[in-house]
TIGU-109156 format. One record per atom (N, C-alpha, C): y, z, x. Coordinates in steps of 0.02 Angstrom, whole numbers, padded with zeros to 5 digits, always signed. Layout:
TIGU-109156
YZX;...
end
This chain:
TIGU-109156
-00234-00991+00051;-00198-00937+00017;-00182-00879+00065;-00239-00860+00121;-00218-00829+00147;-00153-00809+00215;-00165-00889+00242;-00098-00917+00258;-00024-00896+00224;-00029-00906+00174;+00031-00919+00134;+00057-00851+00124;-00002-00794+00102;+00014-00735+00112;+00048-00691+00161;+00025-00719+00225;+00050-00701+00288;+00096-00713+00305;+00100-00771+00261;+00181-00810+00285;+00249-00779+00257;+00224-00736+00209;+00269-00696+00158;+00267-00623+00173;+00217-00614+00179;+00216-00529+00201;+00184-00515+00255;+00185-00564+00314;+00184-00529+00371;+00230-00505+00421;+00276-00536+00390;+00341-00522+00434;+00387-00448+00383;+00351-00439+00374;+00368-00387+00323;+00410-00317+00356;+00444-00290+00368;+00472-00241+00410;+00525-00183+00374;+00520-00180+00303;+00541-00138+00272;+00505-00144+00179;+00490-00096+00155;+00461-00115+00085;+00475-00046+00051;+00475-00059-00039;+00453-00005-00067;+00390-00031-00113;+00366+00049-00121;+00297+00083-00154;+00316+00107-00223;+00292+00096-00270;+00284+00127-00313;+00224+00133-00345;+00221+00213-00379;+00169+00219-00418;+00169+00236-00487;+00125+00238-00528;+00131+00243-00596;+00097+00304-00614;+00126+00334-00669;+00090+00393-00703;+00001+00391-00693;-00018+00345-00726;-00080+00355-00712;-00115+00335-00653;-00093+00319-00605;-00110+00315-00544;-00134+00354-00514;-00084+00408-00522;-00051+00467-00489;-00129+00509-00536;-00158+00507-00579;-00182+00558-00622;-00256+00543-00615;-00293+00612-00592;-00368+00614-00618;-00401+00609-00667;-00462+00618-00680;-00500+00615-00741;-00478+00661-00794;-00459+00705-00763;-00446+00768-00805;-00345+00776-00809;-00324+00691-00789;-00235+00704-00821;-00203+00745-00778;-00249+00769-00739;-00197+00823-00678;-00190+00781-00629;-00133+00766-00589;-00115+00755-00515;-00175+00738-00485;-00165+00681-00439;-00241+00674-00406;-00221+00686-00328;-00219+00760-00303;-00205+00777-00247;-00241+00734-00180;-00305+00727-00187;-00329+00674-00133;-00321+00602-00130;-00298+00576-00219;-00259+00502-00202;-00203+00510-00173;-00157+00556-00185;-00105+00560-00154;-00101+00574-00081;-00143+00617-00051;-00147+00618+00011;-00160+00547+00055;-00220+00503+00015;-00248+00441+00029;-00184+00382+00032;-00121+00399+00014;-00068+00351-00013;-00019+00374+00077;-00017+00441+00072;+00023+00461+00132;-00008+00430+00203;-00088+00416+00206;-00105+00415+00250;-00094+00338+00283;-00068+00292+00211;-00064+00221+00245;-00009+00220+00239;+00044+00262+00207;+00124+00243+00235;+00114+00252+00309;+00085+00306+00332;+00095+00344+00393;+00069+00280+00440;+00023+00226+00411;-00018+00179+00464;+00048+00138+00468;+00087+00113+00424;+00114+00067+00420;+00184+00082+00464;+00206+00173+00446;+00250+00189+00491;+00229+00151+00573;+00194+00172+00595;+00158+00153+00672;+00166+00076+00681;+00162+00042+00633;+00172-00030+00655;+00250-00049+00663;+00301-00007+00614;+00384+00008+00636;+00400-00036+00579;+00362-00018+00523;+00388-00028+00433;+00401+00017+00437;+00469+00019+00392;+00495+00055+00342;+00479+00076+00262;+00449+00118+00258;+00414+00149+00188;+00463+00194+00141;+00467+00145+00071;+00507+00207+00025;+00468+00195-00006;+00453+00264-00056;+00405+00281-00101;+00440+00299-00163;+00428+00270-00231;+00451+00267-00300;+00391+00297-00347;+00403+00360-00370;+00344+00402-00411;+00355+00418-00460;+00329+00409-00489;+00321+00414-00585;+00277+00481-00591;+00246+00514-00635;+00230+00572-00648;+00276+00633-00656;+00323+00644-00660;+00351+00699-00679;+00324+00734-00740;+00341+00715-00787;+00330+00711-00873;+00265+00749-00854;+00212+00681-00846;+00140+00695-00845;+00113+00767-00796;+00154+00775-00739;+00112+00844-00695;+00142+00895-00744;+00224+00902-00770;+00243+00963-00806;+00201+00970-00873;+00181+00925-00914;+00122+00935-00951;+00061+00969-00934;+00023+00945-00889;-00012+00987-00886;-00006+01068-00828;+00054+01049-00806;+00085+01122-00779;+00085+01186-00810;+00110+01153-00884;+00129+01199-00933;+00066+01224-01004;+00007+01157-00979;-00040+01154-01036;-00025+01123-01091;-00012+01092-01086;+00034+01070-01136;-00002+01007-01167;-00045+00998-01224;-00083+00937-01245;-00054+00884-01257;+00013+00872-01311;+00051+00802-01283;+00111+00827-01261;+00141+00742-01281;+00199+00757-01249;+00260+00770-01284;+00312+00819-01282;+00366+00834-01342;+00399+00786-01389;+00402+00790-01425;+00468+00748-01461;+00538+00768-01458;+00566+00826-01427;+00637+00829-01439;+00661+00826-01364;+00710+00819-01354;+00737+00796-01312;+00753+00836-01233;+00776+00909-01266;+00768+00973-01227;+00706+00997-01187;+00654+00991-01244;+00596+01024-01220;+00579+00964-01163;+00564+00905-01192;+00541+00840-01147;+00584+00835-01079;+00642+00867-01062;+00702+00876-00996;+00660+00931-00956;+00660+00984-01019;+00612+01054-00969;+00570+01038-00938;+00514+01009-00962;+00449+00998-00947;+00460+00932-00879;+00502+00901-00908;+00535+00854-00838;+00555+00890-00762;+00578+00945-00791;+00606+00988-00711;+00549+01015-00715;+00483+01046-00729;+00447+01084-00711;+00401+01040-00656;+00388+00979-00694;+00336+00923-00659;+00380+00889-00607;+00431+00872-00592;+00473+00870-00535;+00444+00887-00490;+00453+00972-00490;+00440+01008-00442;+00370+01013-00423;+00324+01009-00454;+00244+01014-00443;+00260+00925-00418;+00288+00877-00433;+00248+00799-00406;+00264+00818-00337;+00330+00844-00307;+00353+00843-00241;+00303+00874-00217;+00302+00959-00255;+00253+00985-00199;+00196+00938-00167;+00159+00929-00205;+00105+00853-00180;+00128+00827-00138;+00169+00782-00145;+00213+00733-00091;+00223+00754-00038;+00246+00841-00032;+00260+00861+00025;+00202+00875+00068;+00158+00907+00043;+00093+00912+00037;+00047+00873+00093;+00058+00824+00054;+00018+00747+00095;+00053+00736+00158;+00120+00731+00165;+00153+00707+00228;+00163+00767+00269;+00148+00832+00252;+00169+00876+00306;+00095+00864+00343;+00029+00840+00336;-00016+00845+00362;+00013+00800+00432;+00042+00776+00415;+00081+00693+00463;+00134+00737+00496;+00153+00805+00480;+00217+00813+00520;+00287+00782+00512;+00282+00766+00424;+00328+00718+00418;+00385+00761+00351;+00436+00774+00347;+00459+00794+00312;+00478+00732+00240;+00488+00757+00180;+00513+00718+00125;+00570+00722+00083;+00597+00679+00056;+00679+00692+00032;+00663+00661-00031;+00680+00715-00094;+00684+00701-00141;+00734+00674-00163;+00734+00617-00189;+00810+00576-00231;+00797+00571-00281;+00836+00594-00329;+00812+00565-00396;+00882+00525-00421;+00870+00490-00469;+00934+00408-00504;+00946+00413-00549;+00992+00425-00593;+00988+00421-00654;+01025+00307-00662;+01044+00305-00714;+01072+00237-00725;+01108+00206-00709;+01157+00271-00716;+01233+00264-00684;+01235+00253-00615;+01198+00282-00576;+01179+00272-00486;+01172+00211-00480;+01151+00143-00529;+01152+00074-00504;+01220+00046-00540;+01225+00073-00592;+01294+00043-00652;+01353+00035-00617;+01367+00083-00576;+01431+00104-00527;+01414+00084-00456;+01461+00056-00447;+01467+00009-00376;+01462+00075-00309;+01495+00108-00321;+01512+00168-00263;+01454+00196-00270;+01412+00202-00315;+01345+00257-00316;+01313+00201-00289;+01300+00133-00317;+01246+00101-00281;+01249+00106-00208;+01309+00095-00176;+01291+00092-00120;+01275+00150-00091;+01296+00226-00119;+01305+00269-00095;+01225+00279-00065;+01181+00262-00131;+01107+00266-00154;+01095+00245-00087;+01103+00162-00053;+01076+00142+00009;+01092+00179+00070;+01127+00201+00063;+01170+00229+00130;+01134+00312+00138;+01118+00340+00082;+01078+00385+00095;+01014+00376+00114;+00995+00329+00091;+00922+00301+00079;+00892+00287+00165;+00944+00269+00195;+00959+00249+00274;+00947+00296+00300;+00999+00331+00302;+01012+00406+00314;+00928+00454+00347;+00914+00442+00268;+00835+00487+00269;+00770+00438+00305;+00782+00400+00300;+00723+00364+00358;+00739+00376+00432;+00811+00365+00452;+00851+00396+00528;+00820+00463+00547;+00831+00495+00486;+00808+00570+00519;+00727+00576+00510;+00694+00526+00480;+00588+00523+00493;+00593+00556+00419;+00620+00573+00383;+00584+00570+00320;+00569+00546+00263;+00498+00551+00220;+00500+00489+00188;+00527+00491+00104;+00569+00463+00086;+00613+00450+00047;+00537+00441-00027;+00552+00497-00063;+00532+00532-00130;+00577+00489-00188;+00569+00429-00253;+00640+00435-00275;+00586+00426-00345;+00634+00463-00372;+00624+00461-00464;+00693+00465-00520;+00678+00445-00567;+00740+00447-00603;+00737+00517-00641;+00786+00546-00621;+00808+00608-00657;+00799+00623-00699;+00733+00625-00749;+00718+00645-00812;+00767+00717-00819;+00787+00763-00810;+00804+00814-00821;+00890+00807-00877;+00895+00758-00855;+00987+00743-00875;+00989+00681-00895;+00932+00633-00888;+00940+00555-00913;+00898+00534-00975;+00933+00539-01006;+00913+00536-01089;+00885+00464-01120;+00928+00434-01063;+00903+00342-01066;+00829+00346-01052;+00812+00354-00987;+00734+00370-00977;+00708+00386-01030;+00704+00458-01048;+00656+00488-01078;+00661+00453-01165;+00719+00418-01168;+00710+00392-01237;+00687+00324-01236;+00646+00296-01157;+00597+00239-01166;+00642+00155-01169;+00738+00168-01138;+00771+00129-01134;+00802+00088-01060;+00778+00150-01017;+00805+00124-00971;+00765+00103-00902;+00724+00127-00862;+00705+00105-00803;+00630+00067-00820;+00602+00097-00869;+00543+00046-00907;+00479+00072-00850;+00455+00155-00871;+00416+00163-00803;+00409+00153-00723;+00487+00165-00731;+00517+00173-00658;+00494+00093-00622;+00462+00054-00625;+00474-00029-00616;+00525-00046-00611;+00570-00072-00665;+00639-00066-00638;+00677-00034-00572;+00680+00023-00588;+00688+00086-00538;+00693+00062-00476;+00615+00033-00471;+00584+00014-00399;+00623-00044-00385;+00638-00091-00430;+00665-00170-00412;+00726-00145-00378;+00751-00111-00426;+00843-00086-00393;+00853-00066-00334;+00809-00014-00333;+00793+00023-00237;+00772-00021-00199;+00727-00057-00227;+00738-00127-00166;+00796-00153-00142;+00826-00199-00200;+00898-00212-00194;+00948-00178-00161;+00961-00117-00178;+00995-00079-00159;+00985-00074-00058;+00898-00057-00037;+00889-00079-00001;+00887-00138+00046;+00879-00186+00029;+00887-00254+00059;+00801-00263+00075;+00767-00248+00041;+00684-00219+00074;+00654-00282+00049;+00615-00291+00113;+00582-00364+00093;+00524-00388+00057;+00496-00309+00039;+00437-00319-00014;+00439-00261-00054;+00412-00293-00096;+00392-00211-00160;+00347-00224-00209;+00318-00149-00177;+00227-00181-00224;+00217-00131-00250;+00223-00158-00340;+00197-00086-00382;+00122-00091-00387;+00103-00027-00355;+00032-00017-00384;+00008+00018-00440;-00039-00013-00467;-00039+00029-00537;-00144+00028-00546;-00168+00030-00588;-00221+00020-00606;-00284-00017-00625;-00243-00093-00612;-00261-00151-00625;-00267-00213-00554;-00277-00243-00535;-00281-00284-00486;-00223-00359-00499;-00176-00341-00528;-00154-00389-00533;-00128-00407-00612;-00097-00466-00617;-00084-00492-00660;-00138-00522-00701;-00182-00545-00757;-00239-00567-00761;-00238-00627-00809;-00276-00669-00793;-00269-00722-00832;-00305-00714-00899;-00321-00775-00940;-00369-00757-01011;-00434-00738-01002;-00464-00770-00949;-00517-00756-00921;-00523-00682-00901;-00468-00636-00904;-00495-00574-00850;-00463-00556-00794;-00464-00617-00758;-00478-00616-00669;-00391-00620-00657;-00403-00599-00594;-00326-00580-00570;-00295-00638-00535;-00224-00683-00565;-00190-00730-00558;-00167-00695-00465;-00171-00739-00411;-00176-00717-00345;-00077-00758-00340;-00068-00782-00356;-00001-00823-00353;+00041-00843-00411;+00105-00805-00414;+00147-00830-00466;+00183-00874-00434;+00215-00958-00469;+00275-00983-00419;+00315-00955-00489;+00294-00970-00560;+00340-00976-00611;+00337-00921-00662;+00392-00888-00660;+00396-00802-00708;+00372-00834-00784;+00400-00899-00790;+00406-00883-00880;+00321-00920-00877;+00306-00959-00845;+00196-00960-00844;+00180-00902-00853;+00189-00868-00826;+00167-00778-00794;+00176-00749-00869;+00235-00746-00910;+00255-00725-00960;+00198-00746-01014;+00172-00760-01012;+00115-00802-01065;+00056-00760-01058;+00027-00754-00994;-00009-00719-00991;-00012-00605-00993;+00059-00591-01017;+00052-00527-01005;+00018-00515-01062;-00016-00459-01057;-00045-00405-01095;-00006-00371-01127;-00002-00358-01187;+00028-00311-01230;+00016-00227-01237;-00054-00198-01189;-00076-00165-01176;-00028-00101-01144;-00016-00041-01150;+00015-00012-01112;-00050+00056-01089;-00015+00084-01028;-00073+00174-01036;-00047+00196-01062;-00095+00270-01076;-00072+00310-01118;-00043+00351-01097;-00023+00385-01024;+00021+00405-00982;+00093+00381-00982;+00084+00311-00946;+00147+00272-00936;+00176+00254-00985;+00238+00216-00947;+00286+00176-01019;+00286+00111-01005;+00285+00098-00980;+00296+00027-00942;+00229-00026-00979;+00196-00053-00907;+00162-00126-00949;+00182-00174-00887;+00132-00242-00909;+00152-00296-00896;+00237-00320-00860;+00246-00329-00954;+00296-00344-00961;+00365-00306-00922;+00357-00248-00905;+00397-00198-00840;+00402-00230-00788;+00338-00260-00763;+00339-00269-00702;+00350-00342-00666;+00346-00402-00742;+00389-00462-00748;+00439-00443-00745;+00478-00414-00756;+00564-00406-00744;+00566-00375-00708;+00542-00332-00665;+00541-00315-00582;+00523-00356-00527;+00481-00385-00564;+00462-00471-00528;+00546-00511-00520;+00567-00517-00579;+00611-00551-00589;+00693-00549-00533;+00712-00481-00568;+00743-00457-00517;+00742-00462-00459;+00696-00460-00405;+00658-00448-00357;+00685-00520-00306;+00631-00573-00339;+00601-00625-00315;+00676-00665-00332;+00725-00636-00384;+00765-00680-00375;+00845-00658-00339;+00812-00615-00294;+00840-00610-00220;+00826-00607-00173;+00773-00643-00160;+00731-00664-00122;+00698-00630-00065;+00664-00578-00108;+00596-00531-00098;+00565-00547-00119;+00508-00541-00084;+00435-00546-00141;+00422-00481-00156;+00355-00498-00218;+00338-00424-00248;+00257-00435-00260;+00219-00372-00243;+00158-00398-00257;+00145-00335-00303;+00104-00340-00365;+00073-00293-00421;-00007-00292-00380;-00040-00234-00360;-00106-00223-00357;-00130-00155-00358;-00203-00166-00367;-00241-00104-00379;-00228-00068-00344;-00206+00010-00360;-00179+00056-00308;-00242+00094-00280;-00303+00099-00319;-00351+00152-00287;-00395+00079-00229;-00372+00028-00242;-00401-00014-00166;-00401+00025-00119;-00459-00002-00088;-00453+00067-00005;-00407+00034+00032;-00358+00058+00070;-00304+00040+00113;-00274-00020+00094;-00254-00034+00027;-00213-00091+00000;-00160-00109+00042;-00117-00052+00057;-00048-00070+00090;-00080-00112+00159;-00088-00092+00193;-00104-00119+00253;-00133-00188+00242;-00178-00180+00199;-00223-00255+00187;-00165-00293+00174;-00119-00277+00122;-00080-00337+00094;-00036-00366+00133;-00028-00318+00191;+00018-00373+00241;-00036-00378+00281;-00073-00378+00293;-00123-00424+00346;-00149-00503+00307;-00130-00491+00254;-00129-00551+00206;-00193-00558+00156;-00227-00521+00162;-00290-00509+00106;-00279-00529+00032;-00303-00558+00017;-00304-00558-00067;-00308-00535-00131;-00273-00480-00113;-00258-00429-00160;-00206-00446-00211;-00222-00415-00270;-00168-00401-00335;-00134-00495-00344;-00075-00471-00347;-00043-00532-00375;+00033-00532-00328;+00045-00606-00294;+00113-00602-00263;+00151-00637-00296;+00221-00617-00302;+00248-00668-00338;+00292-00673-00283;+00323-00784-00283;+00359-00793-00222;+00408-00781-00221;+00454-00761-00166;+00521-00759-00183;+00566-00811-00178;+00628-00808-00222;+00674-00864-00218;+00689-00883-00141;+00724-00950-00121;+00718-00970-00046;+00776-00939-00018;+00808-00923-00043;+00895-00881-00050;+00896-00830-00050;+00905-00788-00008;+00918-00710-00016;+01003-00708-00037;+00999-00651-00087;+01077-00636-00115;+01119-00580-00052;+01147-00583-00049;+01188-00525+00001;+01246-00500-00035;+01258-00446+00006;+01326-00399-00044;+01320-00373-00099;+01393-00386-00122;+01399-00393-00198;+01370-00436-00242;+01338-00476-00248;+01281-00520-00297;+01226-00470-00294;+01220-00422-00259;+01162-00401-00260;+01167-00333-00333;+01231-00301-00314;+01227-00268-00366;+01262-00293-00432;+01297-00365-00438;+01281-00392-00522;+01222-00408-00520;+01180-00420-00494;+01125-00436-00547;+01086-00395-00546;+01106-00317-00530;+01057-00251-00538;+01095-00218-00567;+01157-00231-00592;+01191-00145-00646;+01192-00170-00738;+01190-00127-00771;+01186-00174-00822;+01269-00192-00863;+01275-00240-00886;+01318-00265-00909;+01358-00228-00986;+01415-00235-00987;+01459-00203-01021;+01447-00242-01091;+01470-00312-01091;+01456-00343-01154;+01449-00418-01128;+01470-00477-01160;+01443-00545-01140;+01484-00599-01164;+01484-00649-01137;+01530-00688-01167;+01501-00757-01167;+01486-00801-01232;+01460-00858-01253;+01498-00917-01241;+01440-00955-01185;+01484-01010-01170;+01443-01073-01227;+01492-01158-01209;+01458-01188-01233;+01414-01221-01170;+01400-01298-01201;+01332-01324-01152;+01343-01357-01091;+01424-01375-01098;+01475-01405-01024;+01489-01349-00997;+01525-01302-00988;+01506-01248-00973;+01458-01204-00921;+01398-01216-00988;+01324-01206-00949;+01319-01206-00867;+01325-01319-00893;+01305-01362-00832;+01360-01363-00769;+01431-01318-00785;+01478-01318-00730;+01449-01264-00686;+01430-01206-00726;+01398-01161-00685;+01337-01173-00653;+01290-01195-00696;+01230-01204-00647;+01230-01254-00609;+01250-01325-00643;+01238-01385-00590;+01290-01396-00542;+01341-01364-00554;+01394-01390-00513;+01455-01333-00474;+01396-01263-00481;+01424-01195-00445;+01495-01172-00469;+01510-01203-00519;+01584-01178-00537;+01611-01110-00555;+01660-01095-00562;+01719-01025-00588;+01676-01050-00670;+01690-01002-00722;+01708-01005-00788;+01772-00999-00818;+01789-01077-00849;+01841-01056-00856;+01849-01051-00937;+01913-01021-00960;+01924-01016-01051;+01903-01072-01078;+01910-01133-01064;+01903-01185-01117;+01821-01191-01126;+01778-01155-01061;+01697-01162-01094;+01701-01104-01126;+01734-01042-01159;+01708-01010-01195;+01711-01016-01285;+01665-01001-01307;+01663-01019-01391;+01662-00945-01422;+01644-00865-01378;+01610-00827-01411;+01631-00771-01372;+01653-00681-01404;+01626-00623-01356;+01585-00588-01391;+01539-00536-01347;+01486-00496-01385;+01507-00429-01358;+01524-00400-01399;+01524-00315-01354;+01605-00298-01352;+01623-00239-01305;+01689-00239-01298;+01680-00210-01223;+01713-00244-01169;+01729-00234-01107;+01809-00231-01084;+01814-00191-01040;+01848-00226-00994;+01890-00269-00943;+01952-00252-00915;+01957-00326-00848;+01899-00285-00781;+01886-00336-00758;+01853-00289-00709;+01757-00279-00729;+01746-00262-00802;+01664-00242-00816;+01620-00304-00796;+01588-00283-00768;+01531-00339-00784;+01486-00360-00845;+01490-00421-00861;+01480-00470-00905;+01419-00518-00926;+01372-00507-00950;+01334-00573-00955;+01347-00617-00987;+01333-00685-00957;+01364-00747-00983;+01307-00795-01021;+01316-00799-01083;+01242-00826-01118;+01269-00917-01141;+01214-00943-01145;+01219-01003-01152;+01225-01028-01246;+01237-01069-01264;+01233-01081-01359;+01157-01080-01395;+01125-01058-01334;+01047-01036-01358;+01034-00984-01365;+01094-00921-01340;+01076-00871-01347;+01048-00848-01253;+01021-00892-01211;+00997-00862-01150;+01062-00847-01119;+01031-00815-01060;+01079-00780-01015;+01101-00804-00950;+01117-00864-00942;+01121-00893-00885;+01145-00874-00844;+01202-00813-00835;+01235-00779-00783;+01274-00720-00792;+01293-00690-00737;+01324-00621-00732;+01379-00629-00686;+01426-00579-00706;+01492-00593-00681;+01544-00554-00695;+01589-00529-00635;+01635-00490-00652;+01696-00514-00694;+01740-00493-00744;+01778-00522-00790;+01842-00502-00766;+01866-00570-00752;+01952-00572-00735;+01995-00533-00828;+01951-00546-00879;+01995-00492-00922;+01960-00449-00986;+02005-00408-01031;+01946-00376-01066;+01953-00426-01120;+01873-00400-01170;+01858-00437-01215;+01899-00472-01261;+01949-00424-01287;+01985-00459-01342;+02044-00526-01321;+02067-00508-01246;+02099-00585-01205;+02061-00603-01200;+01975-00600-01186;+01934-00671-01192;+01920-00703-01266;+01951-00666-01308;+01936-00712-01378;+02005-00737-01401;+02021-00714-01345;+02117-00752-01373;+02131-00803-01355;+02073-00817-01291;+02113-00898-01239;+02041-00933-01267;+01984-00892-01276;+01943-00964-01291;+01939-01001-01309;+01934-01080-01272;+01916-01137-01299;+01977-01160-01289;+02040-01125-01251;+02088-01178-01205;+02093-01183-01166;+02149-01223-01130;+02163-01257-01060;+02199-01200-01047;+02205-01208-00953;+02208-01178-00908;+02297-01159-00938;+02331-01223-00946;+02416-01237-00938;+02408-01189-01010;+02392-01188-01056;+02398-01149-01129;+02390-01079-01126;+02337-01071-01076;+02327-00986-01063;+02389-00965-01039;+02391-01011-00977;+02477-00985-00930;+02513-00975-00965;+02546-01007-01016;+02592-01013-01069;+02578-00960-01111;+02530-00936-01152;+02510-00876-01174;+02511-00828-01150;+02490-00813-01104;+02476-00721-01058;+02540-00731-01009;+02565-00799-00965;+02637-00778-00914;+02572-00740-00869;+02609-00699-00831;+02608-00688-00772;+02519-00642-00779;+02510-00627-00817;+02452-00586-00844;+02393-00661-00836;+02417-00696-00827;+02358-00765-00836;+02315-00769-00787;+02238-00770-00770;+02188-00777-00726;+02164-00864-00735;+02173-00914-00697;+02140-00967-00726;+02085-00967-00723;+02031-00937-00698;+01973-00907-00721;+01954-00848-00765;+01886-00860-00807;+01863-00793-00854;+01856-00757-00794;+01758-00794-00757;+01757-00769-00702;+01750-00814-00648;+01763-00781-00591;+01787-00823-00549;+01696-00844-00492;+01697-00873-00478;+01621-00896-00451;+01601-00856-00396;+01649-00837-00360;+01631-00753-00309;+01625-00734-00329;+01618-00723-00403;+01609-00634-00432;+01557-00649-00485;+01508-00697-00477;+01447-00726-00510;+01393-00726-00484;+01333-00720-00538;+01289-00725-00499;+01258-00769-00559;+01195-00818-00542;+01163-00871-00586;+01108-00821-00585;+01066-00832-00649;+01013-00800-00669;+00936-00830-00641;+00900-00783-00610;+00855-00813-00581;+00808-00837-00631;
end
């Protein structure tokens, strides 16, 4: 096992970190200024070996709570934004805190949804992201509770997990390990599953359990898995208060849980369809299916039976199978209501219908991605 580990994350030369609300929090729900210091001190080891460290932090919400005294947490929407910019500013201070001991300056980014949804922000996201490691500092990123209503209404980044998968992506980063409170993924027994090969095994065993801090779960960090591994990164979940986890886990130690990555790394544009989310979807049948998966094909009108949503020429699309799954993503040669006009004919019938407006693809197989 420990072989195998090494074999995956020793060659490791760029990663992101993330942490979770309660990670981040003492006994007493306040900021845990000396874990956090303890977190800076092994980016800083790992800097020296000539990794690249981005750091993904959760706590906002939770430090402006108790910033403000505040016993829970709001229900309306305003107050819960306020209290978002107050704890902002107290998580950084920390952050800054820890790394100025290092002589290291920090750059706060924060994301809202739209920063992955939109092609020009995603990349913009990497290109800054670059940017701030060039100049030695270490890259701070959280999602903008202050203005992102998706967040705080418990819809969108799923305890910044997500978050973290995307900034990978976005990055091209060859590992990403959320640490959280637990050692891993755990089987029925308890004990911490050391190797995922298969997400939907893995899926059996999550916990329904969430903290009472966080939002997230398990189940968050399977679809950060997911994402992840099926662009062929790995991702490892482990105990964050381990003494010097980071370092251990690429020396190959047996920590937390790795899941493998696909043998295929995605490049480009595949990278951001299968990280922005999709406009609406379009139902193929079961030939169809098997053109796309078994036999790498375009989609064309005559596999479609179905649309869901209203898109677009141009939106991106998920493409679901007559079961209802999601077998793929893909940019759409047209909008929804011409995909319910040609479905379920031939190529020569569309031509004949639309003239010069005709795509003989829905979507075309460059502009696809298969679902990991």
């Amino acid at each position: 096992m420990r072989q195998l580990r090494q074999q995956y994350l020793g060659g490791v030369r760029s990663m992101v970190v993330k942490l979770g609300t309660q990670l981040l929090s003492d006994a007493s729900k306040k900021l845990d200024l000396p874990y956090i210091a303890t977190v800076a001190n092994q980016v800083v080891e790992l800097r020296r070996r000539g990794i690249i460290v981005s750091i993904v932090s959760s706590g906002a919400i939770g430090a402006g709570l108790r910033e403000l005294n505040m016993p829970k947490r709001p229900s309306d929407m305003a107050t819960l934004q306020a209290v978002a910019a107050v704890g902002q500013r107290r998580l950084m201070d920390a952050w800054a805190a820890a790394f100025a001991e290092h002589s290291l300056p920090v750059a706060q980014i924060l994301i809202t949804r739209d920063d992955i949804d939109r092609r020009g922000r995603f990349l913009n996201l990497r290109n800054t992201l670059h940017a701030a490691h060039k100049l030695s500092a270490i890259p701070i990123i959280n999602e903008n509770d202050t203005v992102s209503t998706d967040e705080l209404a418990r819809i969108s980044f799923g305890d910044n997990d997500i978050l973290a998968a995307l900034v990978t992506q976005a990055l091209h980063a060859d590992l990403l390990v959320l640490l959280t409170v637990v050692d891993g993924l755990l089987d029925d027994a308890q004990q911490p599953v050391r190797l995922v090969r298969d997400l939907a095994q893995a899926q059996q065993l999550v916990r329904k359990e969430k903290s009472a801090l966080g939002k997230g779960g398990m189940n968050s960090k399977l679809e950060a898995a997911r994402l992840v591994t099926g662009s062929g990164e790995a991702l490892v979940v482990a105990d964050g208060r381990a003494m010097r986890v980071l370092p251990r886990l690429l020396e190959g130690e047996e920590l937390g849980t790795l899941f493998m990555p696909q043998p295929r790394r995605r490049l480009g544009r595949s990278r951001w369809i299968s990280s922005a989310r999709a406009s609406g979807a379009i139902v193929i049948d079961q030939g169809a299916v098997a053109a796309l998966v078994q036999k790498n094909r375009s989609l064309l009108p005559a596999g479609v039976v179905g649309v869901e949503g209203s898109f677009d020429k141009g939106d991106l699309v998920e493409i679901k199978g007559p079961d209802g799954r999601v077998v793929a993503r893909g940019l759409c040669n047209y909008d929804a209501q011409s995909v319910a006009r040609i479905s379920g004919k031939k190529t020569s019938q569309v031509r004949q219908e639309l003239g010069e407006a005709a795509y003989d693809e829905v979507v075309h197989r460059d502009n696809l991605v298969l679902a990991s």
